[in-house]
N, C-alpha and C positions, 0 to 999 in steps of 0.2 A: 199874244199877250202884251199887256201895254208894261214899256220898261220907265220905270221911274230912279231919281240918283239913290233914294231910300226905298226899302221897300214899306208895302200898303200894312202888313202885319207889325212892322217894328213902328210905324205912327201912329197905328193903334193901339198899342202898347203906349207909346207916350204919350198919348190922347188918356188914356186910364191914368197914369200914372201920376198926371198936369191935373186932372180930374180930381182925382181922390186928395190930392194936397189941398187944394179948395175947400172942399167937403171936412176935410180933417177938421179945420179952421172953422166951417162952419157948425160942424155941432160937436163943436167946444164946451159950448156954451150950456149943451145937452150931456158933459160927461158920456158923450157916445165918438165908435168910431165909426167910419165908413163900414164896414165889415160888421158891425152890432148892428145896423141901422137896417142893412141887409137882411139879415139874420130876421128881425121883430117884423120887417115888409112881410118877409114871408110866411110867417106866423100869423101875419093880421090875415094873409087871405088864403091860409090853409094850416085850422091849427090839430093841434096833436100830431107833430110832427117828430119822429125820434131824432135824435142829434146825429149818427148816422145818416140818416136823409137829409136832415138839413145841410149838413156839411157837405154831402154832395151837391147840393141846389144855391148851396152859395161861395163853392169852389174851396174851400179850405179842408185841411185835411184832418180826418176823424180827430186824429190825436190832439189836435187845434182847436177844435170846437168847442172844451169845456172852458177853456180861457175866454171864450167872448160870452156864455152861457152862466157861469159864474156870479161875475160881479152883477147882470142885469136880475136873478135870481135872488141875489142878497138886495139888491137896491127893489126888490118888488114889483118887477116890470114884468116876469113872468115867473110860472109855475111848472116845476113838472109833478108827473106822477106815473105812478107803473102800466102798461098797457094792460087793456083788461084781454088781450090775445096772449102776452109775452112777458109775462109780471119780469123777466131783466132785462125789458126795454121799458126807459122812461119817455113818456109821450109828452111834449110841452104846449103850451097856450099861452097865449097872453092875457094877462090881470086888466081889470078896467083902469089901473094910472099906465100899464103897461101899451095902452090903444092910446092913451091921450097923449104921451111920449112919441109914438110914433105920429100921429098925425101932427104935431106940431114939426117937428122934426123935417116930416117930408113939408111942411111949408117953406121949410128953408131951403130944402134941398129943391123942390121948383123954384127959389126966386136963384140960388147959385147956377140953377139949369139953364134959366131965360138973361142972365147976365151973360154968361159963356155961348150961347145961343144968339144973341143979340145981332153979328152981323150976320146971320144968313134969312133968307126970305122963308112961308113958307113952305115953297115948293123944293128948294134947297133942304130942309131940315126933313122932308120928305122923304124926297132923295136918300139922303142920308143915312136917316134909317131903314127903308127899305135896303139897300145895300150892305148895313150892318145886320141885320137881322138873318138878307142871303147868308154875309160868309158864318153866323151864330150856327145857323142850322148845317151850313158845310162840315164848320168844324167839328158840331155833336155827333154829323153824319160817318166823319171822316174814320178808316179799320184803325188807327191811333190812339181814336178818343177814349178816353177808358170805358163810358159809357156804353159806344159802340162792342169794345173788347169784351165788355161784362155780360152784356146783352148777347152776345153770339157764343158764350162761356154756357150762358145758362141754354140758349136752343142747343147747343152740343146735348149740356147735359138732360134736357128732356127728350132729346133724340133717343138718346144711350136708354134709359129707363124706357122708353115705349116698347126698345126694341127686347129688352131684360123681360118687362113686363109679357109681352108675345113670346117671348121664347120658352116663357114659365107655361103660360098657357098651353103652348104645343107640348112641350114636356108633361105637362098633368094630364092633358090627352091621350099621350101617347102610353101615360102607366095604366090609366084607366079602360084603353085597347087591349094592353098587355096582362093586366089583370083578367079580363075579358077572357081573353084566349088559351088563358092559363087553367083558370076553373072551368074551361069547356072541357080542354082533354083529358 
């Protein structure tokens, strides 16, 4: 393993952190934050999404999510409404001034991107991301991640019920044996 004086996780931590103060700055000017900008990305390209989901898709935590959901609801940028599977889950979307928000928005955020970008070539930026994107998927990969935790939460619990559900079955078989051999003799 290559030993560095810092480690590669805690510079990318500051790498985000140097990041998002930029972006702060830049959609100021949008009355948006990095974390709302996120939020509406992903509504542009997957909408009816519940906040629940969303909040996992853009790392904040449920209880978190109506705060950045909120004010873009009152300002008219999106809308929710009850799923037609879960009427107490509200599914959201984005309004047509709520797409033109964001595409302006991510113009900023490519020029903040290609500013911060500027010295590297690009086979570096490449690079780059190919290597960010490995340890992305490491870390979703990794028995830690809650994603991974929730995921092996729920195969336990499908395990459990297959095997509930087989054991009902042999049981109903076995009254239906017993029944059998009862009204023979």
């Amino acid at each position: 393993m290559f030993k560095r004086p810092v480690g590669t996780v805690y510079l990318v931590k500051r790498v985000e952190l140097a990041v998002r103060s930029c972006m702060e700055v830049a959609l100021a000017e949008f009355d948006l934050t990095p974390a709302q900008l996120l939020m509406l990305f992903r509504l542009r390209d997957q909408a009816d999404l519940s906040s629940a989901a969303l909040s996992r898709d853009i790392g904040v935590r449920p209880q978190s999510i109506i705060g950045l959901i909120r004010p873009l609801e009152r300002k008219g940028f999106l809308e929710r409404e009850p799923s037609p599977k879960h009427q107490r889950v509200l599914h959201m979307r984005l309004t047509p001034t709520g797409k033109k928000l964001v595409a302006s928005a991510l113009r900023v955020a490519a020029r903040v991107e290609g500013e911060l970008l500027e010295d590297l070539d690009d086979k570096q930026i490449a690079a780059l991301q190919d290597a960010l994107t490995k340890i992305w998927q490491r870390a979703e990969a990794h028995d830690l991640h809650p994603g991974s935790i929730r995921a092996k939460a729920e195969q336990m619990l499908r395990e459990r019920l297959a095997v509930t559900q087989r054991r009902g079955v042999r049981a109903a078989a076995q009254k239906t044996r017993d029944r059998g051999g009862a009204t023979r003799g």
